[in-house]
MARDO-857308 format. One line per 2 residues: number of its first residue (from 0); for each residue x, y, z of N, C-alpha, C. Coordinates in steps of 0.001 Angstrom, whole numbers, plus 500000, padded with zeros to 6 digits. Atoms other than C-alpha are relative to their C-alpha. Layout:
N
NUM = X:Y:Z:X:Y:Z:X:Y:Z | ...
This chain:
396
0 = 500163:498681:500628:489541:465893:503229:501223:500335:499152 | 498775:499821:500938:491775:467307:500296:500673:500865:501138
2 = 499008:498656:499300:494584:470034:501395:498815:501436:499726 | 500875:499150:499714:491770:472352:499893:499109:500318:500289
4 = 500910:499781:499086:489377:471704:501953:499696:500360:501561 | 499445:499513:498676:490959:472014:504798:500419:500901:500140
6 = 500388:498568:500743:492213:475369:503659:498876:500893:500389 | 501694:498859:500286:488712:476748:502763:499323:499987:501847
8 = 500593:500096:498331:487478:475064:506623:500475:500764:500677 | 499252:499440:499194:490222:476691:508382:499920:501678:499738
10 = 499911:498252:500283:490500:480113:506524:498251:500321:500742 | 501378:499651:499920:486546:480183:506617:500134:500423:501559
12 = 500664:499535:498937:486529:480532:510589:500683:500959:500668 | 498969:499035:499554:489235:482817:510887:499213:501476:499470
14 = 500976:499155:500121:486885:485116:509031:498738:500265:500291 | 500887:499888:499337:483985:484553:510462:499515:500082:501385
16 = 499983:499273:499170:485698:485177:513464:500041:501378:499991 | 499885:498592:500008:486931:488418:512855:498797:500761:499950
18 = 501137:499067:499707:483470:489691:512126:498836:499621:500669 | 501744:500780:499549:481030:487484:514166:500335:500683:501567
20 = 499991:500201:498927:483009:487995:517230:499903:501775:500930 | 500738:498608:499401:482197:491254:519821:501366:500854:499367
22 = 499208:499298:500905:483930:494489:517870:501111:499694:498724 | 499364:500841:501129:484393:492609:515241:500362:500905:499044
24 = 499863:499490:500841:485222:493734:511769:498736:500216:498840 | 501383:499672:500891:482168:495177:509390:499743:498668:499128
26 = 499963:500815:500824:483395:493159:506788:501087:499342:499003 | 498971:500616:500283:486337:491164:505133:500041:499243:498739
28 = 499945:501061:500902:487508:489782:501962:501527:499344:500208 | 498703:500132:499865:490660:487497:502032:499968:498950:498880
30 = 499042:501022:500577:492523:485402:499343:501383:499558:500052 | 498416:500468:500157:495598:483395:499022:500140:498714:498689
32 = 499943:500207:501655:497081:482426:495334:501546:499343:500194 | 498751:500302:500293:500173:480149:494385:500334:500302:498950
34 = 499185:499729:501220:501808:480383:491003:498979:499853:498750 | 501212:500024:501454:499057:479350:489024:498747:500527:500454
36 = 501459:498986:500061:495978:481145:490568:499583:499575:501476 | 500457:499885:498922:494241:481506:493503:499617:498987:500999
38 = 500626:501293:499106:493490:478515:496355:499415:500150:501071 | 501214:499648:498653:491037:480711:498685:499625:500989:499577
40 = 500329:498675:499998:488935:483199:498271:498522:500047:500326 | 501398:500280:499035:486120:484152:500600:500042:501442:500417
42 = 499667:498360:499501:484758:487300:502099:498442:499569:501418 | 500747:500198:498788:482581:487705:505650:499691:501469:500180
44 = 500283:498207:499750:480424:490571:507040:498974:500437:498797 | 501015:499463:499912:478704:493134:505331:500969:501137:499241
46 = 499384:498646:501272:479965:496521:502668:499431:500483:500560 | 499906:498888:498969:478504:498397:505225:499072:499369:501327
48 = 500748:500516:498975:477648:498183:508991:498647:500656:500050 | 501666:499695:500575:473790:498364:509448:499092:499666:498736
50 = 500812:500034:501674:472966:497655:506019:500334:498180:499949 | 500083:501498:500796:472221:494220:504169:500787:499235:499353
52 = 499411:500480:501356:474403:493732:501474:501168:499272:500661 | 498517:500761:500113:477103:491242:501750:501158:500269:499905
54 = 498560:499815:500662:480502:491358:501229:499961:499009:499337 | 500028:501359:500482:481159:489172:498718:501866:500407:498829
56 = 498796:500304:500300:484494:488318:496884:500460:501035:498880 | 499512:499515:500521:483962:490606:494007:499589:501967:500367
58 = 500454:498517:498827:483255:493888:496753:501420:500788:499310 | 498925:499185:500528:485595:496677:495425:500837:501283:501599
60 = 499049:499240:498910:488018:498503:497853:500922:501250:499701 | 498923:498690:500110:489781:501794:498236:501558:499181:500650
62 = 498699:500804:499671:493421:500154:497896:500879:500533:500966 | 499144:499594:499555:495146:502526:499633:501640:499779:499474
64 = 498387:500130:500595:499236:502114:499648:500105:498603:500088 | 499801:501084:500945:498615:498676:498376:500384:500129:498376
66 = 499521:499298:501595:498781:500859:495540:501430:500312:499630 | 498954:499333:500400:502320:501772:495688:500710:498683:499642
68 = 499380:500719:501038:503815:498539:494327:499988:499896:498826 | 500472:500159:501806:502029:498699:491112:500714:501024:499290
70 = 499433:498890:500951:503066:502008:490476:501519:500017:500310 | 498967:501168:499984:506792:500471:491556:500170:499920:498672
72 = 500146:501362:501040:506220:498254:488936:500229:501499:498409 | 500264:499194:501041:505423:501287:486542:501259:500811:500112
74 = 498888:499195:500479:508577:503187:487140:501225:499023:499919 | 499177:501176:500171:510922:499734:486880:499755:500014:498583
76 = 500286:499995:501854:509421:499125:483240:501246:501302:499529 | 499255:499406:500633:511280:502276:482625:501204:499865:500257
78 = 498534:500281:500030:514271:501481:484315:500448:499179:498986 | 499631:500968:500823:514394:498356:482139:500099:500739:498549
80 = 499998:499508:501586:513804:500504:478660:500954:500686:500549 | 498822:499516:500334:516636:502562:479724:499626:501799:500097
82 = 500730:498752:500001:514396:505399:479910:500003:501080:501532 | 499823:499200:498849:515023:506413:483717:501635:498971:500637
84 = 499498:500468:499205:517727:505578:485959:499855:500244:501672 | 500669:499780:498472:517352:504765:489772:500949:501429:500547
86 = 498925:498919:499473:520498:507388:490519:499613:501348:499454 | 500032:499089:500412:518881:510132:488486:499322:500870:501024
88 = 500637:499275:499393:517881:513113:490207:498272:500261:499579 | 501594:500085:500210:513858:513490:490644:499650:501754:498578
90 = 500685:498592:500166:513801:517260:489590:500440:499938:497936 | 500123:500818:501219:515021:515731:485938:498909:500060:499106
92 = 500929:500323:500337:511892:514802:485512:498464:501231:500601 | 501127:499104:499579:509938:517160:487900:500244:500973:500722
94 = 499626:498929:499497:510792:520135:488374:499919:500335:501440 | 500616:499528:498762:509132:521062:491311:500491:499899:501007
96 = 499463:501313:498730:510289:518350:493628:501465:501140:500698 | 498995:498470:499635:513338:521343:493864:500086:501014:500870
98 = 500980:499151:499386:511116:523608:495390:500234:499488:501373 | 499977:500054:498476:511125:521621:498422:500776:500027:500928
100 = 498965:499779:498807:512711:522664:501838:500086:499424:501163 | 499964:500283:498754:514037:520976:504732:499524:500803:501200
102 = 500919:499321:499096:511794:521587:507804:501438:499551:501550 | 498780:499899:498621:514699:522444:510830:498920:500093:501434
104 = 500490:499297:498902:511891:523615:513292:498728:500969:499916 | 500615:499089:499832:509245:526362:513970:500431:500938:500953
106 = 499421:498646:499242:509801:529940:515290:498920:499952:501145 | 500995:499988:499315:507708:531308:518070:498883:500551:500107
108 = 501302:499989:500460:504932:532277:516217:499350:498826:499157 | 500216:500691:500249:504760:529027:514953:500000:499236:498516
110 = 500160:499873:501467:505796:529280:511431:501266:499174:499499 | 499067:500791:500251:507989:526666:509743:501553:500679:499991
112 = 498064:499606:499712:512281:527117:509949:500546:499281:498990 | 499772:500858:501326:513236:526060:506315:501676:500124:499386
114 = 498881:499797:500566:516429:525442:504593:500585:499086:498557 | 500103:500973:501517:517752:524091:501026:500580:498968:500658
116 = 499969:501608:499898:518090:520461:501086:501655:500157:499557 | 498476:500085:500543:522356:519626:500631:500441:498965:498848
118 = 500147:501094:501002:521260:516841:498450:498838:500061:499575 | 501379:500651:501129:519237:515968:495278:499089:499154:500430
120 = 500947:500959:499546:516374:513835:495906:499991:499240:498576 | 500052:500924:501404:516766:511040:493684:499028:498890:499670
122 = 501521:501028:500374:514297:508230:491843:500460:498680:500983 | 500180:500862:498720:516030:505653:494532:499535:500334:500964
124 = 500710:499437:498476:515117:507885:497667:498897:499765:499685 | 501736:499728:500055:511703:508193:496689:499432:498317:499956
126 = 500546:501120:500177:511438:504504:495881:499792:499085:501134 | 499507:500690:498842:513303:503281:499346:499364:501010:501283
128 = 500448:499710:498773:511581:506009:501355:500701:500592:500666 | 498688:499401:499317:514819:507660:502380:500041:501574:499411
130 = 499546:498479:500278:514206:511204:500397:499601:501092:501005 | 500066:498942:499177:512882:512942:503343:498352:499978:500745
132 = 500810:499166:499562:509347:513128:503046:499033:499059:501090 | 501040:500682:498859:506258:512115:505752:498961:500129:499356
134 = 501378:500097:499955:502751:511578:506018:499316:500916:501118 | 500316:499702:498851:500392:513894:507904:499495:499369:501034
136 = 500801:501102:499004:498861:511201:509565:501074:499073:500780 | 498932:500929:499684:502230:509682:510644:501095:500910:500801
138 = 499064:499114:498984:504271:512847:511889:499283:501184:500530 | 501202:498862:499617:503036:515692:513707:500716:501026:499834
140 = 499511:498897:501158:505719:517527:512037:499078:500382:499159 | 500760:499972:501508:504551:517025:508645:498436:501332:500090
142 = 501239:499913:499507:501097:517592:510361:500051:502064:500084 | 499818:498217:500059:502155:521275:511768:500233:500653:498797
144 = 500040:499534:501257:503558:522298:508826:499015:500495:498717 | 501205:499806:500787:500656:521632:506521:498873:500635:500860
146 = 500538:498936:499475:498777:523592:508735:500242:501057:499888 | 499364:498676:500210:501186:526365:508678:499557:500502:498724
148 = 499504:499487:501171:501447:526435:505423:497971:499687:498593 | 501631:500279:500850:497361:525322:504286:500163:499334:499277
150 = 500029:501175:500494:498529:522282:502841:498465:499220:499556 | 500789:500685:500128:495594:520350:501218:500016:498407:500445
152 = 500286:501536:499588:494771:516693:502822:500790:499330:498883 | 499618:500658:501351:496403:514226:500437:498872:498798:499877
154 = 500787:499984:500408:493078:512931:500274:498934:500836:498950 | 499800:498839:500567:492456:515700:498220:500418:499391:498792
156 = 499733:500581:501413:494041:513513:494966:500382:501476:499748 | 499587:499205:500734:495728:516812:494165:502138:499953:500201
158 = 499102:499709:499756:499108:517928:493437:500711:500805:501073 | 499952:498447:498942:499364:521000:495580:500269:498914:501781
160 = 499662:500869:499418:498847:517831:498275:501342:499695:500579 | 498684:500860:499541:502334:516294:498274:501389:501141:499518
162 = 498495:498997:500367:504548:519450:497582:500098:500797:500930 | 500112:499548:498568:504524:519493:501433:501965:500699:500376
164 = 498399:500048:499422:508568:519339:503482:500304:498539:500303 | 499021:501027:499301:511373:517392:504194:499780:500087:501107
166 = 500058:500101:498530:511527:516365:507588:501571:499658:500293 | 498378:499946:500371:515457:515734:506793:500301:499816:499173
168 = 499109:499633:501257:518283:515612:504703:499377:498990:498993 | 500664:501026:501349:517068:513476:501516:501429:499280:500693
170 = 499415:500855:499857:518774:510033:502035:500483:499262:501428 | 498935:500326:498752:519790:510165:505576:499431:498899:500810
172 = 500897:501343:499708:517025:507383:506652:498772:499620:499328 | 501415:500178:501372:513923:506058:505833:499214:500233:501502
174 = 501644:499377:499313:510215:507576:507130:499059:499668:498382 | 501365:499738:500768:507338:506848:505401:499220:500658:499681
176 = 500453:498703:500418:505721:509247:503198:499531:500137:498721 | 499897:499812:501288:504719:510607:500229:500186:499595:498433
178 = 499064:500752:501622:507400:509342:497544:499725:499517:499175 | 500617:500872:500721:505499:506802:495866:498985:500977:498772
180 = 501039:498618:500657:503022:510060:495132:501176:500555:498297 | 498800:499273:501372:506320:511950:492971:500288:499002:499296
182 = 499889:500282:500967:507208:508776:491615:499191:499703:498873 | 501339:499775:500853:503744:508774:489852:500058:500739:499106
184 = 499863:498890:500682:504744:512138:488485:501125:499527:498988 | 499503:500702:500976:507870:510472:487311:499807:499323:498795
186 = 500819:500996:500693:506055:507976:485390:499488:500831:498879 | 500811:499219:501089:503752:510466:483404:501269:501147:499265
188 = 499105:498565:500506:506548:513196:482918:500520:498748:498988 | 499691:501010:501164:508147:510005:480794:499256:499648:499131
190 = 500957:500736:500554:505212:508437:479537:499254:501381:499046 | 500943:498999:500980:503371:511638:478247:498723:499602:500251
192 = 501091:500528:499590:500343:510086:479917:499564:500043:501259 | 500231:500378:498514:498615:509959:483054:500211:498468:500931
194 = 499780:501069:499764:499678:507344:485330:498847:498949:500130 | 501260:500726:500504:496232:505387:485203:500030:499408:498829
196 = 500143:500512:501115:496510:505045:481526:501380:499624:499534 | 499141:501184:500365:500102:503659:481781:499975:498754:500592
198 = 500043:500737:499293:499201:501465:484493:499145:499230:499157 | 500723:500734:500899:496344:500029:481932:500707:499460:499068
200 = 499748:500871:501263:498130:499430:478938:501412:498767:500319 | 498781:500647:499715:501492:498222:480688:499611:498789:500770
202 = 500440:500970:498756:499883:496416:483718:499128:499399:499840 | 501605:500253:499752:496646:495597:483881:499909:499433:498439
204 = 500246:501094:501163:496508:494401:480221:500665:498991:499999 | 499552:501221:500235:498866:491752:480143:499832:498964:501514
206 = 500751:501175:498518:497796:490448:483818:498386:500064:499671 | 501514:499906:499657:494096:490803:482783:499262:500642:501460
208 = 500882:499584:498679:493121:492880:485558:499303:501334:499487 | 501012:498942:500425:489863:494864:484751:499307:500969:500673
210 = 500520:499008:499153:488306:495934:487653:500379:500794:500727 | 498967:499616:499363:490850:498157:489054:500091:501605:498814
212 = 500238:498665:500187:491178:501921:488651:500522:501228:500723 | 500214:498954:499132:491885:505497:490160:498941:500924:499673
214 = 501743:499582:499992:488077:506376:489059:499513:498869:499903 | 501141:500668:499819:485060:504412:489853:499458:499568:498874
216 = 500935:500099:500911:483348:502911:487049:498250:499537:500276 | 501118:500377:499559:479721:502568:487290:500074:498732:501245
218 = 500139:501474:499433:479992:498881:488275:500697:499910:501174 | 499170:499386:498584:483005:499569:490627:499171:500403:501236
220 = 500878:499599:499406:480666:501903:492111:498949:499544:500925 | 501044:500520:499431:477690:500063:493002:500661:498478:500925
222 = 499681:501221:499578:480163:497065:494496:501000:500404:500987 | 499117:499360:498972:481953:499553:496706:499927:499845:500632
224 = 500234:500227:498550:482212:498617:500549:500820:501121:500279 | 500043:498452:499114:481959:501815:502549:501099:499711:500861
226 = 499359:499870:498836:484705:503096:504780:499745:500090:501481 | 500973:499652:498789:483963:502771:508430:501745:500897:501000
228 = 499182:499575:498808:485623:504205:511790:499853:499378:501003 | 499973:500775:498617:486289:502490:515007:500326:501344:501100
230 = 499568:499269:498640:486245:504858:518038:500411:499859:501080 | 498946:500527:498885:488208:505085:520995:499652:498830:501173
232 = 500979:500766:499052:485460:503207:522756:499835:498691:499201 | 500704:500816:500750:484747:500856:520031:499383:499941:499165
234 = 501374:500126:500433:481712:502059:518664:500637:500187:498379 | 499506:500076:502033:482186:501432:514368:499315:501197:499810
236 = 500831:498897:500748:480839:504187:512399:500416:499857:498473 | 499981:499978:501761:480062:503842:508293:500424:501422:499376
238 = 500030:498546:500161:481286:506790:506581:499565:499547:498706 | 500449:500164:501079:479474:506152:503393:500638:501195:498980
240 = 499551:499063:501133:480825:509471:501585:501030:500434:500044 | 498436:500059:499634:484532:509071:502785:500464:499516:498308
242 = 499190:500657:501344:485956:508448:498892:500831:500966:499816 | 498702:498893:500310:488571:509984:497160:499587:500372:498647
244 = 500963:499546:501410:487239:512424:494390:499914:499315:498714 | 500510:500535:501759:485950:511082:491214:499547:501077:499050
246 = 498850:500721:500113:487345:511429:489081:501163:501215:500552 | 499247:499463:499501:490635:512370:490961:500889:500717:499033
248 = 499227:499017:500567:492653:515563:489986:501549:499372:499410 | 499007:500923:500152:495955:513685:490274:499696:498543:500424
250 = 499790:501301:499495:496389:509926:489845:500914:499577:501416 | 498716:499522:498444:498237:509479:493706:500818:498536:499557
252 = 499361:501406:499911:500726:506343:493039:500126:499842:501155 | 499776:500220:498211:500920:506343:496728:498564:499493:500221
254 = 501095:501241:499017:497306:504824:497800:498671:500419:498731 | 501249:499519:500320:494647:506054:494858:499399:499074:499284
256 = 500923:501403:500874:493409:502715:493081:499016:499603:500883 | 501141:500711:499602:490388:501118:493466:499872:498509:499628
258 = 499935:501505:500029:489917:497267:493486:499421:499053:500235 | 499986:501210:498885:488519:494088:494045:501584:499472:500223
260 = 498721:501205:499671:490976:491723:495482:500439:498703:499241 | 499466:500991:500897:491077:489476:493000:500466:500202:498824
262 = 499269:499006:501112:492288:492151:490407:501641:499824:500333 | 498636:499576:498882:495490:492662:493515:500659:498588:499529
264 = 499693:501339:500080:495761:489003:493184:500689:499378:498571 | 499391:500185:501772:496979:488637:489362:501168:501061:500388
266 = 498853:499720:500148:499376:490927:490310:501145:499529:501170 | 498863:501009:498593:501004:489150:493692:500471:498766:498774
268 = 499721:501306:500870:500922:485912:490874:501063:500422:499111 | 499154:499887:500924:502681:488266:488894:501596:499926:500209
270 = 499451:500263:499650:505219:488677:490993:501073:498746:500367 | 499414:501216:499743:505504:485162:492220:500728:499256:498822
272 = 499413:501130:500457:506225:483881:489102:501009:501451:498769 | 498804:499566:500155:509290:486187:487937:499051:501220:499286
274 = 500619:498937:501098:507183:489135:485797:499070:499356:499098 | 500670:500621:500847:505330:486768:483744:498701:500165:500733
276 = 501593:500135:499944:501692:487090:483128:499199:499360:499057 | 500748:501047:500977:498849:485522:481116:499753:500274:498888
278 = 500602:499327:501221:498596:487819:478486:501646:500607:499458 | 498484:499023:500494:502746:489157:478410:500362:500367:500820
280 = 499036:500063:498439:505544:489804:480319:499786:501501:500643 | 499733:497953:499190:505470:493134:482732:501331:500522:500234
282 = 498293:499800:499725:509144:492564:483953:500691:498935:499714 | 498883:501351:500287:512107:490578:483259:500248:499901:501640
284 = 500265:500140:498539:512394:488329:486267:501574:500443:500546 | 499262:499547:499157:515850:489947:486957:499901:501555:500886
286 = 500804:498586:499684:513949:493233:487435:499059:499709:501219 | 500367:500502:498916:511704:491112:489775:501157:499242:501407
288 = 498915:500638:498904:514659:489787:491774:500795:501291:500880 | 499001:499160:499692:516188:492843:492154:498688:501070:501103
290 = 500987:499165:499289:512581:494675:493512:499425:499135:501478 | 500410:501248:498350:512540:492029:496645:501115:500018:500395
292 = 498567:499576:499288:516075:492952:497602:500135:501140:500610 | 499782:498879:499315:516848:495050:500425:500774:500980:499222
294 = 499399:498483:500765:517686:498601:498908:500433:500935:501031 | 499968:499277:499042:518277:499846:502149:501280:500035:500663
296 = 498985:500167:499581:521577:499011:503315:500030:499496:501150 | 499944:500240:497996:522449:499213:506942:498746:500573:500873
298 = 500953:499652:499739:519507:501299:507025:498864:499263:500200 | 501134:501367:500262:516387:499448:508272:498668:500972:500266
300 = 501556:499204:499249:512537:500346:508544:499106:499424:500896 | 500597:499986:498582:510142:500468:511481:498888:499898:499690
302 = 501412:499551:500169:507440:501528:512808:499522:501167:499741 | 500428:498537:500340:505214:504624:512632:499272:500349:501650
304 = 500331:499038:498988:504015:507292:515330:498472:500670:499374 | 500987:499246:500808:500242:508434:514483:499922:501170:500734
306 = 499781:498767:499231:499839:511933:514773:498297:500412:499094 | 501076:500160:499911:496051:511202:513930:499269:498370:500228
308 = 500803:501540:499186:494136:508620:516127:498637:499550:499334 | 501479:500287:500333:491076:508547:514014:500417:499362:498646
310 = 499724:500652:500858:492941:507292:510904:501397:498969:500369 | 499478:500887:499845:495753:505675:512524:500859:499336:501559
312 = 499563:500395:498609:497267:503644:515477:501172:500111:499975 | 498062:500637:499736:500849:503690:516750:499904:498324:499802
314 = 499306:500862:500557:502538:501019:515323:501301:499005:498991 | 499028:500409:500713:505087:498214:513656:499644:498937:499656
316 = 500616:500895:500273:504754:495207:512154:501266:499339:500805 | 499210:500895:499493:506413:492494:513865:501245:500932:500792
318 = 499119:499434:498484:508675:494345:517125:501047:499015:499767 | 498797:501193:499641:511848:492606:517023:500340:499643:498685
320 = 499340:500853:501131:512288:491157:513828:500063:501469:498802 | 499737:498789:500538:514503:493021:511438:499790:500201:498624
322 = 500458:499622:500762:512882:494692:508842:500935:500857:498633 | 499559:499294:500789:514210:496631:505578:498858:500133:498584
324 = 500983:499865:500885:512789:497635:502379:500044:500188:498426 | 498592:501029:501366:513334:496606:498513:498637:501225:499241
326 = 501285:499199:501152:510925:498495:495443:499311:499451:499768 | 500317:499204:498621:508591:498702:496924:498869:499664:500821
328 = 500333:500376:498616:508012:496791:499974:500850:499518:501244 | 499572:500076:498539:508807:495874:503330:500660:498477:499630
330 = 499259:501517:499905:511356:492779:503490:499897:499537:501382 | 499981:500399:499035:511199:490920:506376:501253:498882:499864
332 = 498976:500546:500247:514741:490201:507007:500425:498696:500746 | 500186:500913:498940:514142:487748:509826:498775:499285:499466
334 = 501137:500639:500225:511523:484996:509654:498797:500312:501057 | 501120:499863:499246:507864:486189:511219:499200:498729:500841
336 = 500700:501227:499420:505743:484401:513803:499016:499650:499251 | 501066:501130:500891:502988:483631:511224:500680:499070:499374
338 = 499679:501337:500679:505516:481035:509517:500317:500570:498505 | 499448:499257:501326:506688:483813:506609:501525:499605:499784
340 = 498767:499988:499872:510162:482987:505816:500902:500893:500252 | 499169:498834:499877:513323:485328:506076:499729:500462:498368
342 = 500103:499798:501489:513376:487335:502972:498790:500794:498734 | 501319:499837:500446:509920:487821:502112:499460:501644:499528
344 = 500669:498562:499610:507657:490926:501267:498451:499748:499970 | 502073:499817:499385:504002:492025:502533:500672:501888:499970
346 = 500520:498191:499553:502649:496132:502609:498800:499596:500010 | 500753:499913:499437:499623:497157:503531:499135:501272:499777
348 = 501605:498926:500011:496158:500232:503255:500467:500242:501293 | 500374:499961:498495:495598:502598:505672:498777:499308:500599
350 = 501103:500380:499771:492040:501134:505945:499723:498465:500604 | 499912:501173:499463:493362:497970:507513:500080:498612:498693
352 = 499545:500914:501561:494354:496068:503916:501708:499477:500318 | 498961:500435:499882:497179:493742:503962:500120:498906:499421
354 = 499876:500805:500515:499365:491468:501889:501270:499193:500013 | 498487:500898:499758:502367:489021:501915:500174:499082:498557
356 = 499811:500655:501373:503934:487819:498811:501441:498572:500588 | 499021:501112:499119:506176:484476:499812:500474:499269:498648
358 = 499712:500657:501461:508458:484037:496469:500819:498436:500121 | 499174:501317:499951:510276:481175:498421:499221:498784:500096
360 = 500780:500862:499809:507375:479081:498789:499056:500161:499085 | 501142:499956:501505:505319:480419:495926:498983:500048:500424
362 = 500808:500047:499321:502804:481372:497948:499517:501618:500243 | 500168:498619:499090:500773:485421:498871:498672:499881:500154
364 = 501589:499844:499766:497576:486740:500126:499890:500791:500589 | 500613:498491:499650:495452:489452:501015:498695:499786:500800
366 = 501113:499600:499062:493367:490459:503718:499477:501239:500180 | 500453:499030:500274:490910:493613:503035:499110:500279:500586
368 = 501378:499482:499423:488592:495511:505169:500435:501842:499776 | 500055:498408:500062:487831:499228:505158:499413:500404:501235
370 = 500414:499479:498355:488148:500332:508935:501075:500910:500003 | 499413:499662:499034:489896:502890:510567:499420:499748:501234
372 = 498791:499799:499810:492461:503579:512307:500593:498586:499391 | 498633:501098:500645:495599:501694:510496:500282:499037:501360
374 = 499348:501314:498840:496344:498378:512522:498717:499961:501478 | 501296:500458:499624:493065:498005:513737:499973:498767:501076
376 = 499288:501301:498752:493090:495679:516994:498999:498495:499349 | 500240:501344:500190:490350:493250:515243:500370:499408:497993
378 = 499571:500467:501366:491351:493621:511345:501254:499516:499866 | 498526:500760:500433:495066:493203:511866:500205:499342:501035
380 = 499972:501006:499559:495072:490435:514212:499003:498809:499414 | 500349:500702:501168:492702:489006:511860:500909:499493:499007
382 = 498930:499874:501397:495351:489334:509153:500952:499081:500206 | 498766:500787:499104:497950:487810:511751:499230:498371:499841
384 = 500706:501767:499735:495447:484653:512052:500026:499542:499066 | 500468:500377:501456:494704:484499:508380:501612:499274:499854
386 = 499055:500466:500574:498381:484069:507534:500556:499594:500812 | 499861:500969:499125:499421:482011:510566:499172:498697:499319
388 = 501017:501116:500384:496417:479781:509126:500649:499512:498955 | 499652:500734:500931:497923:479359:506053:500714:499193:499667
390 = 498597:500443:499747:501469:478522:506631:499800:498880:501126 | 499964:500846:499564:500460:475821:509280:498841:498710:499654
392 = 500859:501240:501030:497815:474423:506919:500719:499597:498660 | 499050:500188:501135:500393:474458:504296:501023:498796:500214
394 = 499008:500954:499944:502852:472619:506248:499065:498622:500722 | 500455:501576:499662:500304:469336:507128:500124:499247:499037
């Protein structure tokens, strides 16, 4: 048998475990791409449970914060023109971002305990995750607060959304949150455009990636695999009308693209091979060298605390091995038990989406389903198998 047949054999039953076997997964697409294009790509299951239709390779996905590298990618371009700097303060560009107040506490009627921030929030915090802010689904701060205060869902694609609180001082660590959202705003306050239609002409044209979006296009549409839910028991549930408005109020650079996976995939390639793409460069590859370097210092990142069980699980990726985080993803500063090297980066969807880019081996890939809760016990141990599979079919 070639190397890619053995490959395709091996990946193939790793997915047809995940959804054959009892509480399996609805349905799954996964690829993995070296420097010149893709050397798997397969999908298992079903675009919705109960129903007929297939999953099939070119099934379109709510990306979630797979999305926040691209748009990364979109506020780097400007670093490189000269047009932003990472040290500049956010409010520069967006006013607003000003507005927001460190959350000290609640009184005992239950009403937030606010105070001005002692520091700027700058276009590095927001990039590294260190300016302050959370997720409601991740703190139960955050969570109170936007209650207090009638916060809109940041499902919701609005602004009003993410002009929640600090949860501390801007800079003083990193929490996962927001950020990715403002630097979106960044982006357009420069551009004079919505971030969608810089992400097209900058991105997406010179990687050829077409089917990819923060609105649905017809075709999109009809190739959509439904969001499901896993309950505490098990039982899946389809939410067929779980989307994020069309077309959305604000573009979210934090999780609002839509995708197949083989759109995602031209841009991991893009990566791998220094900024170069097939149609023109996106970044100079010292701009790519520098966005896979810990930005974090001594500071490192974790895990998360869900402070909703129906969209996400407590969790970390890999316990033990030490993590940090570069623009904008997760480094894995230690080498992982799937056979990732030290060095590396992978992020990840709440909807159980996950990817690993491996620039030392020239090697990434993506594993996509649409389940809650985040870290899903059969999608991301799926994910774990997939890329275990690869790396010990790589090295025969």
């Amino acid at each position: 048998m070639t190397r890619q047949a053995i490959i395709s054999d091996i990946l193939d039953k790793v997915l047809d475990y995940a959804v054959g076997s009892a509480g399996g997964v609805p349905g799954v697409v996964a690829m993995v791409t070296d420097r010149e294009g893709n050397i798997y790509e397969a999908a298992a299951g079903v675009r919705e449970l109960g129903k007929e239709t297939p999953m099939t390779t070119d099934t379109v996905f709510s990306l979630f914060s797979t999305t926040k590298a691209i748009t990364g990618t979109a506020l780097m371009q400007l670093v490189e023109e000269g047009k932003v700097r990472l040290d500049d303060p956010v409010k520069k560009y967006v006013p607003e971002i000003a507005e927001i107040k460190v959350l000290e506490g609640f009184d005992a009627d239950g009403q937030p305990k606010l105070r001005e921030p002692k520091t700027d929030i700058t276009i590095n915090m927001l990039m590294l995750h260190t300016a302050g802010f959370g997720y409601e689904f991740f703190s139960h701060e955050d969570r109170r607060y936007r209650n207090a205060k009638e916060i809109p869902s940041l499902l919701t694609s609005t602004f009003a959304s993410i002009n929640s609180v600090l949860l501390f001082e801007p800079g003083e660590r990193w929490n996962y949150g927001v950020n990715i959202d403002w630097v979106g705003k960044v982006v357009e306050a420069v551009r004079g455009k919505r971030l969608g239609e810089v992400m097209a002409e900058r991105i997406f044209s010179p990687l050829g990636m077409t089917d990819i979006g923060f609105t649905l296009t017809p075709s999109m549409m009809e190739r959509r695999a439904t969001l499901h839910s896993r309950a505490q028991d098990g039982q899946i549930t389809p939410l067929p009308d779980r989307i994020l408005p069309q077309p959305p109020e604000m573009d979210m650079g934090g999780h609002g693209l839509y995708a197949s996976i083989g759109q995602y995939m031209k841009f991991i390639q893009m990566i791998l091979n220094d900024g170069a793409g097939p149609y023109g460069r996106v970044l100079k590859p010292e701009t790519v060298a520098q966005m896979c370097q810990n930005g974090l210092g001594a500071l490192k990142s974790g895990g998360w605390i869900s402070s909703d069980p129906s969209l996400a699980n407590n969790g970390e990726f890999y316990p033990g091995v030490q993590k940090s985080w570069a623009y904008t993803f997760q480094v894995n500063e230690d080498p992982v038990p799937t056979g990732r090297p030290a060095g590396q980066l992978m992020w990840a969807g709440l909807a159980n989406l996950f990817y690993w880019i491996d620039r030392k081996n020239g090697i990434g890939g993506f594993w996509a389903s649409q389940l809650f809760p985040y870290q899903d016990v059969a999608s991301y141990l799926g994910f774990i198998e997939f890329e275990s599979s690869v790396y010990s079919t790589l090295k025969r």
